[in-house]
C-alpha positions in Angstrom: -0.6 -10.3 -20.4 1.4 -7.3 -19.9 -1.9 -5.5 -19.9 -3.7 -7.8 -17.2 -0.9 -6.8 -15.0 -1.2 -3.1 -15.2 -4.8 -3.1 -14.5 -4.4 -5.4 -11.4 -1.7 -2.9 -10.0 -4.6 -0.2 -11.0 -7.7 -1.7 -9.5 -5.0 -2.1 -6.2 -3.9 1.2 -6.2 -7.6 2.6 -6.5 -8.5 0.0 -3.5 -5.7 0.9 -1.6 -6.0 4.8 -2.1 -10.2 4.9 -2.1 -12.8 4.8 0.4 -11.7 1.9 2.6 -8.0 3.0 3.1 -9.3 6.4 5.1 -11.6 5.5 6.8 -9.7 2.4 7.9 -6.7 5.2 8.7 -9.2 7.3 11.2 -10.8 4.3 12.9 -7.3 3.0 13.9 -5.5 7.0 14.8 -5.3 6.1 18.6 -3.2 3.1 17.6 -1.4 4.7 14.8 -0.5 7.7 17.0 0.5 5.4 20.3 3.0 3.5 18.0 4.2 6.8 16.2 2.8 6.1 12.6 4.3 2.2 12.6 0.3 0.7 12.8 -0.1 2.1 9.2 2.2 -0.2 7.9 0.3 -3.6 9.3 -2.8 -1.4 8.2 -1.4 -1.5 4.8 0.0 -5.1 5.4 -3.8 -6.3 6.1 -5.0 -4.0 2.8 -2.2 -5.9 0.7 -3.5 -9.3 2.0 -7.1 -8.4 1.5 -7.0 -7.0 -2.1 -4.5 -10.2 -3.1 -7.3 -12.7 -1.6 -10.2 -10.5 -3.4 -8.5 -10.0 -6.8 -8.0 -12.9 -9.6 -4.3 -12.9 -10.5 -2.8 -10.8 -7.2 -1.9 -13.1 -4.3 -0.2 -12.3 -1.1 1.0 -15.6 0.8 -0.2 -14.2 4.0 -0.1 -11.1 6.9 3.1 -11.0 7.2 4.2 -11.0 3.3 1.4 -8.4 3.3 3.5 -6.0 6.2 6.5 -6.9 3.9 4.9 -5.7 0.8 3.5 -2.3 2.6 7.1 -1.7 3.9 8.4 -2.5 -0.1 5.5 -0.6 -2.1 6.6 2.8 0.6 9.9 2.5 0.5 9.7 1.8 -3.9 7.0 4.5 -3.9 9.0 7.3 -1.7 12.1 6.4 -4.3 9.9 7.6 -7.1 8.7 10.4 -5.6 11.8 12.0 -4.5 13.4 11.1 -8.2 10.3 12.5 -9.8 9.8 15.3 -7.7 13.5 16.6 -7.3 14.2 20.1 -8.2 16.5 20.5 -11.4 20.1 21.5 -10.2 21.5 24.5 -12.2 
């Protein structure tokens, strides 16, 4: 089961990050840049909703739980990466 799950999050990640994501991100960079970056998170809302109507065993209620999950996976995801990435204090 516990395996299941971690491919699920990989196959999303991999949709998320491969061809659809960039050239989804260029198509909409008038809108992104008009709202100062904020369109890439109902960009990534839509993705989320997408991939968890596409894949077996991810589901997203709808758009708006979608925008909520974007917002969640950057903020979770930016947490990580600073932790991860932080210089060691001597």
């Amino acid at each position: 089961m516990m395996l299941r799950l971690l491919l699920v999050w990989l196959i999303n990640a991999i949709a998320l990050i491969a061809v659809v994501r960039p050239v989804l991100l260029l198509l909409t960079l008038p809108v992104t840049i008009l709202t100062l970056g904020l369109f890439i998170f109902v960009l990534n809302g839509l993705l989320f909703w997408g991939v968890g109507s596409w894949l077996e065993g991810f589901a997203v209620a709808g758009f708006w739980s979608g925008v909520l999950g974007a917002i969640l996976f950057s903020i979770v995801s930016w947490l990580l990466s600073a932790l991860v990435l932080r210089a060691p204090t001597k």
